[in-house]
ROROLUM-661491 format. One record per residue (C-alpha): residue in three letters; x, y, z. Coordinates in Angstrom, 3 decimals. Layout:
# residues N
<gulo type="ALA" X="X" Y="Y" Z="Z"/>
...
END
This chain:
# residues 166
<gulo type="UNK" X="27.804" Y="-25.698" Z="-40.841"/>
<gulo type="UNK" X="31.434" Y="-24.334" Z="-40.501"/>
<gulo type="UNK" X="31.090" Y="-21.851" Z="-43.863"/>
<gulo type="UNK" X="29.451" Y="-19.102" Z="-44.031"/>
<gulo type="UNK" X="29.155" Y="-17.227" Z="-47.673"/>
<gulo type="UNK" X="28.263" Y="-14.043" Z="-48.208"/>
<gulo type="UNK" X="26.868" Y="-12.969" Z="-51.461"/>
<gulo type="UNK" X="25.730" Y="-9.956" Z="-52.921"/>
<gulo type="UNK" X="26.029" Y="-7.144" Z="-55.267"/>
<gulo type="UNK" X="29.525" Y="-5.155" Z="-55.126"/>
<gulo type="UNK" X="29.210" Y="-2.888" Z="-52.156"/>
<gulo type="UNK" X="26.951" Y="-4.575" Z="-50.047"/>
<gulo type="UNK" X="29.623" Y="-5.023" Z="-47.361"/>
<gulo type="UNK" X="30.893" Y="-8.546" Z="-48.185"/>
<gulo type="UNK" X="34.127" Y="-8.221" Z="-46.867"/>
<gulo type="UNK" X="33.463" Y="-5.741" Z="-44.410"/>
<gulo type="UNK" X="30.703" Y="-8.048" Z="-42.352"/>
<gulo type="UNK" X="33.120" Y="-10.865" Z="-43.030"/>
<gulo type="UNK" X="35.786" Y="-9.083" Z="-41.084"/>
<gulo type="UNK" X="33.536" Y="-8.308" Z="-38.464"/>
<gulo type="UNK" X="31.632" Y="-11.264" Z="-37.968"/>
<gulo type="UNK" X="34.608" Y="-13.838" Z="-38.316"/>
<gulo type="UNK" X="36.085" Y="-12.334" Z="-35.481"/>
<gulo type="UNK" X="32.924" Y="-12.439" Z="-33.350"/>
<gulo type="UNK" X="32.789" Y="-16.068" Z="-34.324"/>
<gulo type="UNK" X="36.080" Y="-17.026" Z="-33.876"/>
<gulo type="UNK" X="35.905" Y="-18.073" Z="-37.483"/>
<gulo type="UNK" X="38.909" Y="-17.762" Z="-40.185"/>
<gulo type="UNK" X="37.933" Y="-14.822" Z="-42.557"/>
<gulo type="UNK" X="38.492" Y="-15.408" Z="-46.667"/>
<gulo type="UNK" X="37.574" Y="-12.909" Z="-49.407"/>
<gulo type="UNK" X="37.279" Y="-14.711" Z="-52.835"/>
<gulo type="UNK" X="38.567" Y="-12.485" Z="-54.791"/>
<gulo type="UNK" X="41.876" Y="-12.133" Z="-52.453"/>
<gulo type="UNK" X="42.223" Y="-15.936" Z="-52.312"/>
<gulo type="UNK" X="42.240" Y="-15.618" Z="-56.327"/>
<gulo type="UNK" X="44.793" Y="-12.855" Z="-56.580"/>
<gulo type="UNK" X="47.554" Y="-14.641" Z="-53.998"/>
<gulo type="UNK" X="46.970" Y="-17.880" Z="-56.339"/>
<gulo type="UNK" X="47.290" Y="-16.964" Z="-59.586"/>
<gulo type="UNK" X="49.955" Y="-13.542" Z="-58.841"/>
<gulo type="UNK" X="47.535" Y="-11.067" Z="-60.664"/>
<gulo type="UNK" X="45.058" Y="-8.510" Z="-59.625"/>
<gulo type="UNK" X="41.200" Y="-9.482" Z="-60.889"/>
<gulo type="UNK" X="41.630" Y="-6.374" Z="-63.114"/>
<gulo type="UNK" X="44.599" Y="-8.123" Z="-64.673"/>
<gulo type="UNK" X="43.067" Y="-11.702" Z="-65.162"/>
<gulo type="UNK" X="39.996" Y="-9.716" Z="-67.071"/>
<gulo type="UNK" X="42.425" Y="-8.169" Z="-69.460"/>
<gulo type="UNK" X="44.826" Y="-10.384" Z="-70.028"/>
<gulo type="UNK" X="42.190" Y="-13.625" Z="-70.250"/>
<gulo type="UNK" X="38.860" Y="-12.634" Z="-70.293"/>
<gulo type="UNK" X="36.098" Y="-13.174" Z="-68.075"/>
<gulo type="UNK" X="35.509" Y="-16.921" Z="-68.803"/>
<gulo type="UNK" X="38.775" Y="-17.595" Z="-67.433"/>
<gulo type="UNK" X="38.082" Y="-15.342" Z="-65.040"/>
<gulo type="UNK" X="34.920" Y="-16.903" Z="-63.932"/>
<gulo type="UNK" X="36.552" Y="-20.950" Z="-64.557"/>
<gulo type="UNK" X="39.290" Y="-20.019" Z="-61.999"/>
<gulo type="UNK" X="36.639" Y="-18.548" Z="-60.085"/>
<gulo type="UNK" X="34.928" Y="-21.961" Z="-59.842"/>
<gulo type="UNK" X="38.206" Y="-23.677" Z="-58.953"/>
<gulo type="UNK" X="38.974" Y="-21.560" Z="-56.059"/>
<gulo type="UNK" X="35.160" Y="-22.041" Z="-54.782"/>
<gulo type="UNK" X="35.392" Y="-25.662" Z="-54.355"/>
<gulo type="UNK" X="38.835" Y="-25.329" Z="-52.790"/>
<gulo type="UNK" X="37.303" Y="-22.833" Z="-49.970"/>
<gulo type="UNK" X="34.089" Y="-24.606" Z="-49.931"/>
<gulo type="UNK" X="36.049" Y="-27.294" Z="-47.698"/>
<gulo type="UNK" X="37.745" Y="-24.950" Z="-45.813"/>
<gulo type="UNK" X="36.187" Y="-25.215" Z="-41.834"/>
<gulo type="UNK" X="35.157" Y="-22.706" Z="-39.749"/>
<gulo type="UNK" X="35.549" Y="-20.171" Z="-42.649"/>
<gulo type="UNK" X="33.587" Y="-16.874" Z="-43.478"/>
<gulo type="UNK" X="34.076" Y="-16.215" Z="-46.626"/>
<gulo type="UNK" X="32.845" Y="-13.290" Z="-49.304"/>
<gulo type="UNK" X="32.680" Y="-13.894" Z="-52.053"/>
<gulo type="UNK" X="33.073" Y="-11.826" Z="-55.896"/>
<gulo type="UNK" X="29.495" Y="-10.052" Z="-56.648"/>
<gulo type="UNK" X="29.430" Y="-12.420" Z="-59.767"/>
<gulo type="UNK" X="30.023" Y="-15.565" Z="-58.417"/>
<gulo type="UNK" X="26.618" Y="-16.746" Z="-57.481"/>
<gulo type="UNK" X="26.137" Y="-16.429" Z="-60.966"/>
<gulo type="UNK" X="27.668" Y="-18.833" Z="-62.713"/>
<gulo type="UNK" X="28.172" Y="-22.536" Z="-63.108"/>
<gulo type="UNK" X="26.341" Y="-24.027" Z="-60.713"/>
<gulo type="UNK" X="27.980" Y="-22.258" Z="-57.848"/>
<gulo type="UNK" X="25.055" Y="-21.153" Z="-55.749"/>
<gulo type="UNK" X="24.452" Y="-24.938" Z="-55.584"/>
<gulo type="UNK" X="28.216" Y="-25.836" Z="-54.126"/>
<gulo type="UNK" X="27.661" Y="-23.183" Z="-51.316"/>
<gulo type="UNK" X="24.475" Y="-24.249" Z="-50.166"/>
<gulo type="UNK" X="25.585" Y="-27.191" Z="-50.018"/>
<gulo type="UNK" X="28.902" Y="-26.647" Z="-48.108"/>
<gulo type="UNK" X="27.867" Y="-24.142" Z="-46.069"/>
<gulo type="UNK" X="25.523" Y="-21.201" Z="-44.849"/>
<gulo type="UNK" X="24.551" Y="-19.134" Z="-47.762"/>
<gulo type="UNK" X="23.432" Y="-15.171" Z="-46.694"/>
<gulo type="UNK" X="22.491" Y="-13.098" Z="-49.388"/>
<gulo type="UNK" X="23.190" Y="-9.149" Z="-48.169"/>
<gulo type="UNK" X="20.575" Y="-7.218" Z="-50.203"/>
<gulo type="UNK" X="20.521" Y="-4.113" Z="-50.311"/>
<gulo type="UNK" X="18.575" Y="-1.773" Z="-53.028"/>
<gulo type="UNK" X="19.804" Y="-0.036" Z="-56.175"/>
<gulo type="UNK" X="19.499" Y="3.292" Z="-54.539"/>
<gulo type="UNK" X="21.362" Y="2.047" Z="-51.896"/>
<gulo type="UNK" X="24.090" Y="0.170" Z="-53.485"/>
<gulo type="UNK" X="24.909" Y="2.919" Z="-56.150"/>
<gulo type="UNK" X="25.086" Y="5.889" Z="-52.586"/>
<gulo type="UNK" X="27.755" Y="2.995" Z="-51.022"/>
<gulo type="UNK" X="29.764" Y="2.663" Z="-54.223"/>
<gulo type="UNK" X="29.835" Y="6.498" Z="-55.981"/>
<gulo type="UNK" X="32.735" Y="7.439" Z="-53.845"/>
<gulo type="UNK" X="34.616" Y="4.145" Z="-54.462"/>
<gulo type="UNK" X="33.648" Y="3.605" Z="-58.519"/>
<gulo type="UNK" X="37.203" Y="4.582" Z="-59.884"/>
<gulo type="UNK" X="37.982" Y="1.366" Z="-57.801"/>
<gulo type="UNK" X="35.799" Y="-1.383" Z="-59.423"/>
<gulo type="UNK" X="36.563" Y="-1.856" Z="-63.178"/>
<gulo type="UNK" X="32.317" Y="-2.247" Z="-64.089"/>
<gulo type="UNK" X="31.364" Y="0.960" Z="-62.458"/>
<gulo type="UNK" X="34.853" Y="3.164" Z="-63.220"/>
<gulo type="UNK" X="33.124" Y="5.319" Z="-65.830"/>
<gulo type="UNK" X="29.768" Y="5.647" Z="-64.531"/>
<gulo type="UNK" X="28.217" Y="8.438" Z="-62.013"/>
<gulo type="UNK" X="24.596" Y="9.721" Z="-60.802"/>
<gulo type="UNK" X="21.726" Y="8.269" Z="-62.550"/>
<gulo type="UNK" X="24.562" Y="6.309" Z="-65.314"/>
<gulo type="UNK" X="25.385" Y="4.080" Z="-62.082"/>
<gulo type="UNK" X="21.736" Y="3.798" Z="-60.672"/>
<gulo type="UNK" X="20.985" Y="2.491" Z="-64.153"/>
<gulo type="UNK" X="23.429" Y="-0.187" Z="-64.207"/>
<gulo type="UNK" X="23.372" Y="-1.186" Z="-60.865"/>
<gulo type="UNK" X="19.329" Y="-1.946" Z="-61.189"/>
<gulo type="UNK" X="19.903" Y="-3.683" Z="-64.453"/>
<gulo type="UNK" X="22.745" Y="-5.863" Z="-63.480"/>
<gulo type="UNK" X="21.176" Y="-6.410" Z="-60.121"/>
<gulo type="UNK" X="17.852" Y="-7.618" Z="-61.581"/>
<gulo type="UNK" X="19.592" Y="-10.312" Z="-63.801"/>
<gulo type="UNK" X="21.817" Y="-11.221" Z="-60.500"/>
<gulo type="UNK" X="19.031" Y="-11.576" Z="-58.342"/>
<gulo type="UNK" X="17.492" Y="-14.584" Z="-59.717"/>
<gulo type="UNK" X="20.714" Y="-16.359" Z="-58.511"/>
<gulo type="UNK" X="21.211" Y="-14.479" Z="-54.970"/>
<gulo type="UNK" X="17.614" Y="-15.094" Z="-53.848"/>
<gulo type="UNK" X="18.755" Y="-18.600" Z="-53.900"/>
<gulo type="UNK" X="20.796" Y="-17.980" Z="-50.902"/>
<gulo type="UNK" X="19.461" Y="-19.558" Z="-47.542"/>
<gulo type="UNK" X="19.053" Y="-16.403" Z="-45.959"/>
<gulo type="UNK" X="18.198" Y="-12.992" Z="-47.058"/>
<gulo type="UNK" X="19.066" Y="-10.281" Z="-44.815"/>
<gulo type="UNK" X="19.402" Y="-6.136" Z="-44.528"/>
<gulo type="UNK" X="19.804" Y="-3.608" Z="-42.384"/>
<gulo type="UNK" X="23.121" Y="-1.716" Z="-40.569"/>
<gulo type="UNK" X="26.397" Y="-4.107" Z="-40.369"/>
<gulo type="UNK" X="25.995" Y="-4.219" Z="-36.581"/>
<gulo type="UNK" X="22.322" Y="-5.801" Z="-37.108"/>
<gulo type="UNK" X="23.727" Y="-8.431" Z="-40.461"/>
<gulo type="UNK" X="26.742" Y="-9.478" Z="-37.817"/>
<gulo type="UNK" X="23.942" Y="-10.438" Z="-34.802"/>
<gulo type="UNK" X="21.405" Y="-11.814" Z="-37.333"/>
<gulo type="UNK" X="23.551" Y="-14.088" Z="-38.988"/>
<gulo type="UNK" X="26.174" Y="-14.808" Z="-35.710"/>
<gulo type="UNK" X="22.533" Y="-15.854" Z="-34.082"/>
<gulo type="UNK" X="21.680" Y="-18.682" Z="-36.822"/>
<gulo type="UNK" X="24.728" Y="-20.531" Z="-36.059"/>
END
């Protein structure tokens, strides 16, 4: 396949392994939420407030199967949108689907530094953040273990595990 999508919660490294491992591949790179912003002229932040999240999340949709015909692509996409519609289905079958798991404990050490920056997570801290990261990440689960491959471990180990299954 000529897509790759990356899934996972918000700070699992989407966009950061997507970077990386597009360039190793000699693949176009494409972050989701970017791609949304350039389109519509807002921030994500903005689209929330101003629309909601259903329009949030039907734009969302949109823009996936645009990209999911783009070639050679990697692209990351929102923590959310494996979640809804039937999304997880239209990447598996466009492309590689690699779901970058990581646990709670983890995820809420990689985003405490950066939670002013991401709207869900703004006002939470310590064991506030844990707590919402497990819970959200236990409901988003059931739709990221549908992803073709599962993988962990330092980005220099994600980039040759999933550059090796092409």
């Amino acid at each position: 396949m000529t897509r790759i999508f990356l899934i996972g919660y918000m700070g699992s490294g989407k966009t950061t392994i997507g970077k990386l491992l597009s360039k190793q591949l000699g693949f176009t790179f494409l972050d989701m939420d970017a791609y949304i912003e350039e389109k519509y002229f807002k921030s994500i932040s903005q689209i929330f407030a101003t629309h909601g999240e259903t329009y949030f999340r039907e734009i969302e949709r949109k823009c996936l199967h645009e990209v999911a015909l783009f070639e050679n692509t990697v692209i990351a996409t929102g923590g959310g949108t494996p979640c809804f519609y039937d999304n997880m289905e239209v990447m598996n079958a466009a492309g590689t689907t690699v779901y970058l798991r990581y646990s709670p404990e983890e995820l809420a050490a990689r985003l405490s530094s950066a939670a002013n920056k991401r709207p869900l997570i703004a006002e939470k801290k310590g064991d506030e953040l844990l707590e919402f990261i497990s819970k959200t990440l236990l409901t988003r689960e059931v739709f990221y273990n549908k992803a073709q491959h599962l993988i962990f471990g330092t980005e220099k180990e994600i980039i040759h595990k999933i550059a090796t299954m092409q």
